[in-house]
C-alpha positions in Angstrom: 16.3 15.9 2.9 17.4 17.9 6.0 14.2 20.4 7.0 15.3 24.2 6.2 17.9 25.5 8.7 18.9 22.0 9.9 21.8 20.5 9.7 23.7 21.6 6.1 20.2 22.7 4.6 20.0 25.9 3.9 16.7 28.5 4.0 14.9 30.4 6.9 14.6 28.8 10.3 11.8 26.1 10.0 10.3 28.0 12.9 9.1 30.9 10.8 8.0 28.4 8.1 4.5 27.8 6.5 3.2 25.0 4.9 3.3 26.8 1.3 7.4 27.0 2.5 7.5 23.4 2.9 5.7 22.6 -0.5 8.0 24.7 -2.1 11.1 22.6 -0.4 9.3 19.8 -1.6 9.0 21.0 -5.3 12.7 21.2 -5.0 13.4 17.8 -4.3 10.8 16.8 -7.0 13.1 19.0 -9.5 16.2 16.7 -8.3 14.7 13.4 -8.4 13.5 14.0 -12.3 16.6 15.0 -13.5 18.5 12.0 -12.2 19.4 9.5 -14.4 17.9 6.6 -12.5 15.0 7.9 -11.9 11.9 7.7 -14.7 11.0 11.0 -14.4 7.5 9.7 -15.4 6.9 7.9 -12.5 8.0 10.2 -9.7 5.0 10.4 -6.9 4.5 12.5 -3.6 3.2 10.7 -0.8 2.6 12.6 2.3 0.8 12.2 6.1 -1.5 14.3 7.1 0.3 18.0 7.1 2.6 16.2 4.8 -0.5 14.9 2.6 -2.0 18.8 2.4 2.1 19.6 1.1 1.3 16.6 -1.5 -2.2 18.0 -2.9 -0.3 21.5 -2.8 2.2 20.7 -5.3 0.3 18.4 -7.4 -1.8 22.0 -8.3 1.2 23.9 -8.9 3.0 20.7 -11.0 1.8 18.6 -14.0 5.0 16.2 -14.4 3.8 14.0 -11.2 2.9 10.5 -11.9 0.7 10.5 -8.4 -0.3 12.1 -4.9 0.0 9.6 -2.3 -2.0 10.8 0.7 -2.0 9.5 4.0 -4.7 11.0 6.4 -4.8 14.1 4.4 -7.1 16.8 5.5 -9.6 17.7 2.5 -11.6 20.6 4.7 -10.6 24.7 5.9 -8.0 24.5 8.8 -9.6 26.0 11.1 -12.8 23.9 10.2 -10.3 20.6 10.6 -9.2 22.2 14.1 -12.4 22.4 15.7 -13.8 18.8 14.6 -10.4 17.5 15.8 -10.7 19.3 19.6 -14.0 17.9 19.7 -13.2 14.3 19.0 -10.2 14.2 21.3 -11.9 15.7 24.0 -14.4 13.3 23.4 -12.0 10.8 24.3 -10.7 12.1 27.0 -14.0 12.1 28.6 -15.1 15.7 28.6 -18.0 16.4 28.9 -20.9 18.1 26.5 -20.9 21.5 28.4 -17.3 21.4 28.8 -17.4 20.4 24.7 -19.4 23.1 23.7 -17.5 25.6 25.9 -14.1 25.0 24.2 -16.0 25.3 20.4 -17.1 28.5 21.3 -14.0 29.8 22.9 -12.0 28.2 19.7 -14.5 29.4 17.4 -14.0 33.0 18.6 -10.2 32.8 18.9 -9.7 31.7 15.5 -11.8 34.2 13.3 -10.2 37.1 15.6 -7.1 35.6 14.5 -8.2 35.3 10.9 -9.5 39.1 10.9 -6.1 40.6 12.6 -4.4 42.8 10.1 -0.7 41.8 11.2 0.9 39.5 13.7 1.1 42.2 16.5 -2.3 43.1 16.2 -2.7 38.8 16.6 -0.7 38.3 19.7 -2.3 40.9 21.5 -5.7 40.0 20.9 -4.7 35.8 21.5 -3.1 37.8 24.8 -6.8 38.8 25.5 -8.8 35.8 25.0 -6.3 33.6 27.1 -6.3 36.3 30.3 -9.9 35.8 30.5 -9.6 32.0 29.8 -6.8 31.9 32.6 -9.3 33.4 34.9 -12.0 30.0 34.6 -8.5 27.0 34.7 -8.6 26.0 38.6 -5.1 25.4 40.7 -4.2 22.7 39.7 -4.1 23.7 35.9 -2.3 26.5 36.4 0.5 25.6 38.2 1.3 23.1 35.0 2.6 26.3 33.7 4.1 27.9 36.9 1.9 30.6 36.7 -1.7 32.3 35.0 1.2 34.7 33.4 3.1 31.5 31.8 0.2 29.9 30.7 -0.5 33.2 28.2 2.5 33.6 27.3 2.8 29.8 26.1 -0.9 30.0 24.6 0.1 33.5 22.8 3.5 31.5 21.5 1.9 28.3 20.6 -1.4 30.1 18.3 0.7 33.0 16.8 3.1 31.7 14.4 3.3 32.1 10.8 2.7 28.5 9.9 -0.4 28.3 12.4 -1.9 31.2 11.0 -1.1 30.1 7.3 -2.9 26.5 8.0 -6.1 28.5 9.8 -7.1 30.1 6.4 -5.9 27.0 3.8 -8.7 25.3 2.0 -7.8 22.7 0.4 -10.7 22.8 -2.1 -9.0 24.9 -5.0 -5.7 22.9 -5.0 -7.7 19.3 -5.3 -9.5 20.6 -8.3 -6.2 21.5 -9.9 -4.7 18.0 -9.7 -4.3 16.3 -13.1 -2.5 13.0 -11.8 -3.8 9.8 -9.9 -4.8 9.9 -6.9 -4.7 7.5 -3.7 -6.2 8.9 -0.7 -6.1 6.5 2.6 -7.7 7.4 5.7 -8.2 5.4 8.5 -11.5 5.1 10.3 -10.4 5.9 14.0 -8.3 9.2 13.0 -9.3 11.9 15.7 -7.0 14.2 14.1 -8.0 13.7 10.1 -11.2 12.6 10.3 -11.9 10.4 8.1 -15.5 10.7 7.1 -15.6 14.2 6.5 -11.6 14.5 4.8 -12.1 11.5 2.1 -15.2 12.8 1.2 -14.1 16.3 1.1 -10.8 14.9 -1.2 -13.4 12.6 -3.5 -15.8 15.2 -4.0 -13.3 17.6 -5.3 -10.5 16.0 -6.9 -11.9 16.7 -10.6 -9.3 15.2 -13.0 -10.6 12.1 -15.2 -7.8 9.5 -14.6 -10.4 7.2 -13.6 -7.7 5.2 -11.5 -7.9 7.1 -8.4 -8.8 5.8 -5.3 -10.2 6.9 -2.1 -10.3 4.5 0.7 -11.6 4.3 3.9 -10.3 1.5 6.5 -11.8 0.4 9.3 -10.2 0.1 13.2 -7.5 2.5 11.7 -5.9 5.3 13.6 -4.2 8.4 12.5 -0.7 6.6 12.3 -2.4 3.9 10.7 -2.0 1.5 13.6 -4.7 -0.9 14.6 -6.9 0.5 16.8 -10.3 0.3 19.0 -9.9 4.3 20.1 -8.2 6.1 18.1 -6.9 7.6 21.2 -3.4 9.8 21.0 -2.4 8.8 24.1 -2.4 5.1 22.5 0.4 5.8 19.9 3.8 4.9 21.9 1.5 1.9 23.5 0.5 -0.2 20.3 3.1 -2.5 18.9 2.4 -2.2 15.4 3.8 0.5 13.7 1.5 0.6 10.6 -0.9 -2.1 8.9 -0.2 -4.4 6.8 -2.9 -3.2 4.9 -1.7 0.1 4.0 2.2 -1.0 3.1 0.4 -3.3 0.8 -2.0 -0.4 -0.7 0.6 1.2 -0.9 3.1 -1.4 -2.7 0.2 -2.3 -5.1 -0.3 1.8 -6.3 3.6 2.3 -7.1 3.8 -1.1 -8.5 1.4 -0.3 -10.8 2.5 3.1 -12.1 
């Protein structure tokens, strides 16, 4: 289906949308697909990547007439907790440094619970205004004139952090929704993900995914990026470079779980 305010869908621009938004356009498709009459409305399941994924474990809470969650690099940990292992592991890869590292944490660290604490969305773009003037002051030259000017890069730092779905995925925690979900679960993360980790987001998902199915799986693979490409980095910049556009190994997980439902 079309995203909300494209095309013929209707709804609020998908701008000014959140992620509890897009579960609920979700839920809507669910309620068309188990009222058609080829469908088994018994084996309808929600398979989603990695925002898409968080949607999944979302509605599976709110819903008890899904067959299964399918999710693909789905974060299992707080947002802005995801957010800060994620800058760290790319800038790992890009070479930064450990002082540079640490720097950015506690810049992001502070910028996010100010955004957290601010009582309204003014009261957030004034004080994300703050933190990037005196950021702006410490970017040399050459990283400024990316933007054209110290001026731009604030006002496209204060535009890119202060939205309503940015500040929405800052304070989810997945933890209270994965309790809630009574179907099966197959949770697939790849072991070179620098977005979703995987170590810490499968074992986040296992731990708190209570239900008693006893068919759900949580698998970790090996040499495995975020897009589920075969991989020795993990690197973003290596996602329009690899050939392969997902494993093998996942379309066959994948077959083997809705086969079997």
């Amino acid at each position: 289906y079309d995203d909300r305010g494209t095309a013929k869908s209707l709804g609020a621009s998908f701008m000014d949308g959140t992620s509890k938004d897009f579960m609920e356009d979700a839920s809507s498709a669910v309620d068309f697909l188990i009222t058609h009459p080829r469908i088994s409305k018994e084996k309808v399941s929600v398979c989603g990547h990695s925002e898409g994924a968080m949607l999944a474990v979302m509605l599976a809470a709110r819903r008890n007439d899904l067959a299964s969650i399918i999710l693909l690099a789905g974060p299992g940990i707080k947002g802005d907790s995801l957010l800060l292992l994620q800058q760290k592991l790319i800038g790992e890869s890009e070479g930064m440094t450990v002082k540079q590292l640490k720097q950015l944490n506690t810049f992001n660290r502070r910028l996010y619970l100010g955004m957290l604490q601010s009582k309204d969305i003014a009261a957030c773009r004034l004080f994300v205004k703050n933190e990037f003037s005196k950021y702006a002051k410490k970017l040399s030259k050459k990283e400024i004139n990316q933007y054209g000017s110290k001026e731009k890069f604030v006002e496209f730092s204060v535009n890119a952090y202060v939205t309503p779905w940015m500040l929405y995925f800052f304070a989810y925690d997945p933890t209270a929704d994965l309790a809630k979900v009574s179907c099966k679960v197959l949770a697939l993360n790849g072991e070179k993900d620098l977005q979703v980790p995987s170590k810490e987001n499968l074992g986040a998902i296992e731990r708190n995914v209570v239900n008693a199915t006893g068919k759900n799986q949580y698998i970790y693979l090996p040499n495995l990026n975020h897009l589920f490409q075969e991989t020795t980095t993990g690197k973003i910049s290596e996602y329009g470079q690899l050939e392969q556009t997902i494993s093998p190994v996942v379309l066959k997980l994948l077959n083997d779980w809705i086969t079997a439902l």
